[in-house]
Biopython code that builds the backbone (N, CA, C, O; Angstrom):
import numpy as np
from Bio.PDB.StructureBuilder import StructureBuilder

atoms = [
    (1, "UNK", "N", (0.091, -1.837, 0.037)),
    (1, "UNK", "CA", (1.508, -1.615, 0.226)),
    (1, "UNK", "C", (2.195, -2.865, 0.759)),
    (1, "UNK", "O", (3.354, -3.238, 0.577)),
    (2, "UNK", "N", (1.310, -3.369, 1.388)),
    (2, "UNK", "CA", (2.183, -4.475, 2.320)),
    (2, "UNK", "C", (2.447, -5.857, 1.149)),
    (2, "UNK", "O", (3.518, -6.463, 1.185)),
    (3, "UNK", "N", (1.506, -6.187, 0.291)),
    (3, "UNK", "CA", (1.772, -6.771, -1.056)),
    (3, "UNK", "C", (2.341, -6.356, -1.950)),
    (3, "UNK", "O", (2.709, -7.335, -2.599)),
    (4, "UNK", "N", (2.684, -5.403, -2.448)),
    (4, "UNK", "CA", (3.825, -4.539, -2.752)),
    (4, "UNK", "C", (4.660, -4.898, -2.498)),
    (4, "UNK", "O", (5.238, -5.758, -3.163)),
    (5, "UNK", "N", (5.123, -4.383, -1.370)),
    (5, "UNK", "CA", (6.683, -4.825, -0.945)),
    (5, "UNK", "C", (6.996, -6.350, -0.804)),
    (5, "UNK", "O", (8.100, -6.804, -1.102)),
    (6, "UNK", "N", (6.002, -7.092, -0.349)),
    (6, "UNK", "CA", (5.858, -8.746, -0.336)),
    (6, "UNK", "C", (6.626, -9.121, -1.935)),
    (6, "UNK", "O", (7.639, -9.676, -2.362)),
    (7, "UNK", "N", (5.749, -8.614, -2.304)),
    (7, "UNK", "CA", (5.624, -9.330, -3.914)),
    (7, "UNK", "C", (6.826, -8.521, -4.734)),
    (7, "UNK", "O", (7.205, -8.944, -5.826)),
    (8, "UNK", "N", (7.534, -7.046, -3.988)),
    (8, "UNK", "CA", (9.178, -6.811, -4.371)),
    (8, "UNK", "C", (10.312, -7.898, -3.948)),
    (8, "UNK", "O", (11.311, -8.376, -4.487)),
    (9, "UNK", "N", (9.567, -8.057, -2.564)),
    (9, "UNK", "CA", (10.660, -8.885, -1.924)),
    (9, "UNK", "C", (11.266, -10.329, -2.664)),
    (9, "UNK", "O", (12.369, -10.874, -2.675)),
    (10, "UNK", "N", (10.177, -10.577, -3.156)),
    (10, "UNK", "CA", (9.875, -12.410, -3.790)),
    (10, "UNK", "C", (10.486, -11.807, -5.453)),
    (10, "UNK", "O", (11.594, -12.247, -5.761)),
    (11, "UNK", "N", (10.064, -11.217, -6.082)),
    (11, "UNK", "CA", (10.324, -10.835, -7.650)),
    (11, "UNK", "C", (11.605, -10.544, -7.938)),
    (11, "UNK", "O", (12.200, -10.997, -8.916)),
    (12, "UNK", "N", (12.418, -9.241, -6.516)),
    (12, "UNK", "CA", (13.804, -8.356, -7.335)),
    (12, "UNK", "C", (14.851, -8.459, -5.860)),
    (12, "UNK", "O", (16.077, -8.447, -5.748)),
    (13, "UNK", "N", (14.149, -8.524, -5.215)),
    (13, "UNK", "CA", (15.538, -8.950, -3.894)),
    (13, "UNK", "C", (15.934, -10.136, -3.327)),
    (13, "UNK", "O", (16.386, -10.165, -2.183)),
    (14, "UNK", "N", (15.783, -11.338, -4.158)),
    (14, "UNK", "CA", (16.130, -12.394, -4.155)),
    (14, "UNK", "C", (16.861, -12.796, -4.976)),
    (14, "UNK", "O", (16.618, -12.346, -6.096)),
    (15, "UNK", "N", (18.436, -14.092, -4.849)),
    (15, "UNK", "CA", (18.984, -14.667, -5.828)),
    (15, "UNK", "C", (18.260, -15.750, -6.713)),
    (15, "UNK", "O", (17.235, -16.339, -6.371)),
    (16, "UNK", "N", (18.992, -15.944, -7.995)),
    (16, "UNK", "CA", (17.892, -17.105, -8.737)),
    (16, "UNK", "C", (18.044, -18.319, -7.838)),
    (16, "UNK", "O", (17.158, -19.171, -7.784)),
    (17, "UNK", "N", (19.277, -18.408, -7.063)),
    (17, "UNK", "CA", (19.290, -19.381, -5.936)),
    (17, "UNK", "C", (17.692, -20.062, -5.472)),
    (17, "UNK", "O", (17.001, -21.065, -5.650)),
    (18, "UNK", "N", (17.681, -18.614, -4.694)),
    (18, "UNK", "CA", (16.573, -18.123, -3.798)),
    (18, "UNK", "C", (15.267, -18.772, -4.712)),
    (18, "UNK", "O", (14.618, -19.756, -4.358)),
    (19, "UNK", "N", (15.039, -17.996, -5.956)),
    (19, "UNK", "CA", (14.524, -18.002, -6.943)),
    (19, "UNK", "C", (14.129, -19.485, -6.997)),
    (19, "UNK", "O", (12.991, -19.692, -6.576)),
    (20, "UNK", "N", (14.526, -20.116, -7.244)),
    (20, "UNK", "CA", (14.619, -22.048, -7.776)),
    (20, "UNK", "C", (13.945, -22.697, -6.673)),
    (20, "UNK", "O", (13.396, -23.753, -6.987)),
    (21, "UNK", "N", (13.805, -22.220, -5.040)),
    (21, "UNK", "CA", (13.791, -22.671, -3.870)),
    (21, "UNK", "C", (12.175, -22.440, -3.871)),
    (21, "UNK", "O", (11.406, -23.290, -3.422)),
    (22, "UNK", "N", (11.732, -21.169, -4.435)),
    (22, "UNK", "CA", (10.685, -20.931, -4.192)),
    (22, "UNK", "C", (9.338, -21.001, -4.855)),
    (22, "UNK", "O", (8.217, -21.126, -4.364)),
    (23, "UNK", "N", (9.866, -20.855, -6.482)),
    (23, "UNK", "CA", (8.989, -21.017, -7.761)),
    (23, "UNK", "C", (9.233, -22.437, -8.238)),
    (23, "UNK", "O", (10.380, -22.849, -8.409)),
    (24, "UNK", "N", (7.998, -23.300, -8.485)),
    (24, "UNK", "CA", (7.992, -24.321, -8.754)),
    (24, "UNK", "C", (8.294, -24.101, -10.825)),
    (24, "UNK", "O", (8.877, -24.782, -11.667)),
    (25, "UNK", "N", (7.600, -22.931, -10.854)),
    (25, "UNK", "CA", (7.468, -22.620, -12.227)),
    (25, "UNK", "C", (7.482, -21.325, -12.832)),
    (25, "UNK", "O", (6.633, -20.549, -12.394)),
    (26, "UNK", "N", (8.417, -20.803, -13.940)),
    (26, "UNK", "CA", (8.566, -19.939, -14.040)),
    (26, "UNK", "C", (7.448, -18.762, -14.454)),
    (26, "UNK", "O", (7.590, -17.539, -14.435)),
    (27, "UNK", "N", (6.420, -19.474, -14.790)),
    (27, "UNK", "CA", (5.015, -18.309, -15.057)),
    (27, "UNK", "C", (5.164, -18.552, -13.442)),
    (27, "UNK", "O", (6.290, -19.044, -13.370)),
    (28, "UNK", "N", (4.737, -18.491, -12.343)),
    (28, "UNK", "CA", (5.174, -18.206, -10.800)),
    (28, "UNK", "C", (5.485, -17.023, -11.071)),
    (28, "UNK", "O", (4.686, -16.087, -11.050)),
    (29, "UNK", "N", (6.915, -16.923, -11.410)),
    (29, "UNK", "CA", (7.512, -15.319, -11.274)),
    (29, "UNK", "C", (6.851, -14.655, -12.473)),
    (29, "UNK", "O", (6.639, -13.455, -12.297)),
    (30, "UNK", "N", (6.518, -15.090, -13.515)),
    (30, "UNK", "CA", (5.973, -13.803, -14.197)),
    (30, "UNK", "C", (4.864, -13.646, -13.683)),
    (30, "UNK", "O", (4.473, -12.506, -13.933)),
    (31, "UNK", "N", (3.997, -14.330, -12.960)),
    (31, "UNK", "CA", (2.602, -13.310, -12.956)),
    (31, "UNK", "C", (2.616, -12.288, -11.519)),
    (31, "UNK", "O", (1.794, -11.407, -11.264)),
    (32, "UNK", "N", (3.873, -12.721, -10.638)),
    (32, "UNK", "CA", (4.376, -12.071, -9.289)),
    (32, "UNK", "C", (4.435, -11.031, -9.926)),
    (32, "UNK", "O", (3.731, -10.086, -9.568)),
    (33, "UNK", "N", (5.153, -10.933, -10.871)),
    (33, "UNK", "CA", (6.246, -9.802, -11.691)),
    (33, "UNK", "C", (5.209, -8.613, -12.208)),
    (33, "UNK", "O", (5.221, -7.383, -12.167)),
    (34, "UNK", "N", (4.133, -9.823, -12.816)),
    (34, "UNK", "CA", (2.998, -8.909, -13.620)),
    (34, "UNK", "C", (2.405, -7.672, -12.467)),
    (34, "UNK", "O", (2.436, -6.449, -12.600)),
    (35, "UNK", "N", (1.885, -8.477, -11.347)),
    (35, "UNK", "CA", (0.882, -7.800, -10.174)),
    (35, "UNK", "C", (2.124, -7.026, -9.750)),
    (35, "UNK", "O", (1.982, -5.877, -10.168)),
    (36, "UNK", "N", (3.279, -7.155, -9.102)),
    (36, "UNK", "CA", (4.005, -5.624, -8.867)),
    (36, "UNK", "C", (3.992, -4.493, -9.806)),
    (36, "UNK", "O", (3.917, -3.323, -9.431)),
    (37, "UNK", "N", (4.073, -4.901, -11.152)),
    (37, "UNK", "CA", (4.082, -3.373, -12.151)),
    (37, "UNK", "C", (2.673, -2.902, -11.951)),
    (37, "UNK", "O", (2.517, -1.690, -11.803)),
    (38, "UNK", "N", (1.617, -3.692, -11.924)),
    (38, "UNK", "CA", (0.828, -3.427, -11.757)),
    (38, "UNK", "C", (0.384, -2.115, -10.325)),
    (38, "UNK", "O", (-0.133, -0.999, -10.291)),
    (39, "UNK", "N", (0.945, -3.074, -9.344)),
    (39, "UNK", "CA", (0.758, -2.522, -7.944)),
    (39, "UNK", "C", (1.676, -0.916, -8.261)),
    (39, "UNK", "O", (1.033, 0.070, -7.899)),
    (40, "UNK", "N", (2.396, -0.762, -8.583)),
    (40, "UNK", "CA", (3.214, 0.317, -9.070)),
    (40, "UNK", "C", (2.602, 1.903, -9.461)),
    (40, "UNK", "O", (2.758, 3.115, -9.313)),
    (41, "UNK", "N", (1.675, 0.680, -10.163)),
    (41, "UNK", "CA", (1.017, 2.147, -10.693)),
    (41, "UNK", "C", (-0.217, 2.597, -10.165)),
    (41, "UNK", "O", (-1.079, 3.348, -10.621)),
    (42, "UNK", "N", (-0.113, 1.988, -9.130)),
    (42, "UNK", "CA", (-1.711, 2.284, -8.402)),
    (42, "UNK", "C", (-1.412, 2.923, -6.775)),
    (42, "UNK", "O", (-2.105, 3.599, -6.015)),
    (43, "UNK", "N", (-0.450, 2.520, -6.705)),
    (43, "UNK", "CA", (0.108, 2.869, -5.272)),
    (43, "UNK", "C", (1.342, 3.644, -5.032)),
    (43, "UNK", "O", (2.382, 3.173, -4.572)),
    (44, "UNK", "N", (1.033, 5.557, -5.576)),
    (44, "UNK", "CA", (1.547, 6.788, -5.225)),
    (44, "UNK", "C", (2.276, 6.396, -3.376)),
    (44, "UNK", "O", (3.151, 7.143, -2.938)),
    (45, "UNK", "N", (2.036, 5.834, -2.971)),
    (45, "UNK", "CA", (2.564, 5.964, -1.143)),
    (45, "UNK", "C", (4.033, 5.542, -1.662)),
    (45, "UNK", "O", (4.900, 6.374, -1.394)),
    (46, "UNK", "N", (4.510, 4.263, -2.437)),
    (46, "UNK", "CA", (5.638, 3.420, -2.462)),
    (46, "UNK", "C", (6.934, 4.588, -2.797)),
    (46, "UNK", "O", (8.121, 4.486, -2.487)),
    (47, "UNK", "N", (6.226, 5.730, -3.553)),
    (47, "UNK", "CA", (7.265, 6.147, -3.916)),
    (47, "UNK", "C", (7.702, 8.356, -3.110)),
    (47, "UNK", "O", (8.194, 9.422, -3.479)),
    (48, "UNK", "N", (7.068, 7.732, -1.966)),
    (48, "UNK", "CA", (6.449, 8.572, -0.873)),
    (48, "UNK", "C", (7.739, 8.838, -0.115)),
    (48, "UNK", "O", (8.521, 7.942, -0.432)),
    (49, "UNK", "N", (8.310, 9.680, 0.751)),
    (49, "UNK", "CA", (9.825, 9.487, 1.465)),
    (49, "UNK", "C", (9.183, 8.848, 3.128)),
    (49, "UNK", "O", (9.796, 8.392, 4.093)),
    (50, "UNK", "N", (7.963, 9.036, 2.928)),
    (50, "UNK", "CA", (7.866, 7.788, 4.332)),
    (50, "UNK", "C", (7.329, 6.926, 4.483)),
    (50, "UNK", "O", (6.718, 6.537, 5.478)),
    (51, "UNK", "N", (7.480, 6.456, 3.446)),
    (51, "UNK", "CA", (7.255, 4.826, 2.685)),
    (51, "UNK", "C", (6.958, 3.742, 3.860)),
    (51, "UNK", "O", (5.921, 3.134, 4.124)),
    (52, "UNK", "N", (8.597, 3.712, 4.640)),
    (52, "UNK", "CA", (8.986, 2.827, 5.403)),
    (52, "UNK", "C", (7.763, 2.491, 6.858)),
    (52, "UNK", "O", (7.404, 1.458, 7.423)),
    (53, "UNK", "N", (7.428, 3.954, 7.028)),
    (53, "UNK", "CA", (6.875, 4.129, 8.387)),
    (53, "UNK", "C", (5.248, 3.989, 7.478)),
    (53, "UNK", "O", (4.372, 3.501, 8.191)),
    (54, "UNK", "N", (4.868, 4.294, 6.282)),
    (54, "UNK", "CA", (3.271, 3.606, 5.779)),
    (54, "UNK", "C", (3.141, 1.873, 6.065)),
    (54, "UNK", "O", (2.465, 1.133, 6.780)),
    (55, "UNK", "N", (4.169, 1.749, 5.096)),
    (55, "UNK", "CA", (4.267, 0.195, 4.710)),
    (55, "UNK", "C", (4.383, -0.115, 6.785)),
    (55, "UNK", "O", (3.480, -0.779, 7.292)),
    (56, "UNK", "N", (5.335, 0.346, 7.543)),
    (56, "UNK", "CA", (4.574, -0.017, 8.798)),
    (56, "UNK", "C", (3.394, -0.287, 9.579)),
    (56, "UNK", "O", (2.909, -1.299, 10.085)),
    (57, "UNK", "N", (3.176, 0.568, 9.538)),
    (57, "UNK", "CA", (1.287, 1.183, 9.858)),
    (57, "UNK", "C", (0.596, 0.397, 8.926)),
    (57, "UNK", "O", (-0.558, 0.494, 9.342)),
    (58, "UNK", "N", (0.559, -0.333, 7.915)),
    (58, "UNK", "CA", (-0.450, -1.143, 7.250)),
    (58, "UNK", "C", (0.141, -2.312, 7.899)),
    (58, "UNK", "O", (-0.656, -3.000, 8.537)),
    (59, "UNK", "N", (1.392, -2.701, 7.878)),
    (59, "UNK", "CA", (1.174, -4.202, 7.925)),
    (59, "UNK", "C", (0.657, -4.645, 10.115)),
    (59, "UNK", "O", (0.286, -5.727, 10.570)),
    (60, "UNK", "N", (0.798, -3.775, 10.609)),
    (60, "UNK", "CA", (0.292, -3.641, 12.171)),
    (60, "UNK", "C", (-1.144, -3.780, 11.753)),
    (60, "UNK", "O", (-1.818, -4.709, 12.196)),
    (61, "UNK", "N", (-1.601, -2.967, 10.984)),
    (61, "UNK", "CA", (-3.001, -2.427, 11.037)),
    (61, "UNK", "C", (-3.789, -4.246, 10.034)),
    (61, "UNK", "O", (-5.009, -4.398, 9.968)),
    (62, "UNK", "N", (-3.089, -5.004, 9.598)),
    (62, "UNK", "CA", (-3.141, -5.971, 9.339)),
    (62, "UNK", "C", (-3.064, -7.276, 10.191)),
    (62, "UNK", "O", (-3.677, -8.320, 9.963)),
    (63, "UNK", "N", (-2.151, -7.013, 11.273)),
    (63, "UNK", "CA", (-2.041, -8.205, 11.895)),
    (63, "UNK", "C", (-2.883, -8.638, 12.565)),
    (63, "UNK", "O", (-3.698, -7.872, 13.079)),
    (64, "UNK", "N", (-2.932, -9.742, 12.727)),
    (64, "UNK", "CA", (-4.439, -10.339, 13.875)),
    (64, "UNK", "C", (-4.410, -9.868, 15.146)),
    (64, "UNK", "O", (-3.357, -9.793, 15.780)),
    (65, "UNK", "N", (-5.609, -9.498, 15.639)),
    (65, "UNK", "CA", (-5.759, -8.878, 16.943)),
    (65, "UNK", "C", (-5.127, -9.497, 17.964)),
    (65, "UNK", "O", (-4.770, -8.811, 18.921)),
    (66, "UNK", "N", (-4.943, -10.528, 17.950)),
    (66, "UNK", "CA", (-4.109, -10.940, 19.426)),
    (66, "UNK", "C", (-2.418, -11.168, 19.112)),
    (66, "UNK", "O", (-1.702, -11.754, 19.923)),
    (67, "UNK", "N", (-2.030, -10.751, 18.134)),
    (67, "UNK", "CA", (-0.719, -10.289, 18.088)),
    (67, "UNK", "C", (-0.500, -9.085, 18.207)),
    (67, "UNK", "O", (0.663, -8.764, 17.959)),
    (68, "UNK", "N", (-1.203, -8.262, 18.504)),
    (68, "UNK", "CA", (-0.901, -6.723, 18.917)),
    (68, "UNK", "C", (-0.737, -6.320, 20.277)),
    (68, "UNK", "O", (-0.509, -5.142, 20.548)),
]
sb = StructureBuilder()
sb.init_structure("model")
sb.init_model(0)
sb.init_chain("A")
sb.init_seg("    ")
for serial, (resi, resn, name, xyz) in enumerate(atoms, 1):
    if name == "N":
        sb.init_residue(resn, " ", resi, " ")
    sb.init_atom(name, np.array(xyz, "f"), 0.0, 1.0, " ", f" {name:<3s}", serial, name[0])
structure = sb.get_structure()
């Protein structure tokens, strides 16, 4: 989930601005693009109504132990 939303964030909620700043090359965004449809269909939680509070709880349950 937490790549999921990473890899939404970078693909569909950014301007091409944004876009130009970050991809050196445009296969960059297609293969981002590829692994979210991908991630899509494998990960029933994203489209869950407590999405917000999963995608929480993983990315904690991710962070390095001495940031907790």
């Amino acid at each position: 989930m937490v790549l999921y939303d990473f890899a939404h964030r970078l693909v569909l909620d950014i301007s091409v601005k944004e876009q130009e700043a970050i991809y050196v090359d445009r296969g960059e965004w297609n293969v981002l693009s590829s692994v979210l449809a991908q991630l899509e269909t494998r990960l029933p939680e994203i489209f869950m109504p407590d999405y917000q509070e999963r995608l929480q709880a993983a990315r904690v349950r991710l962070r390095p132990v001495d940031e907790e």
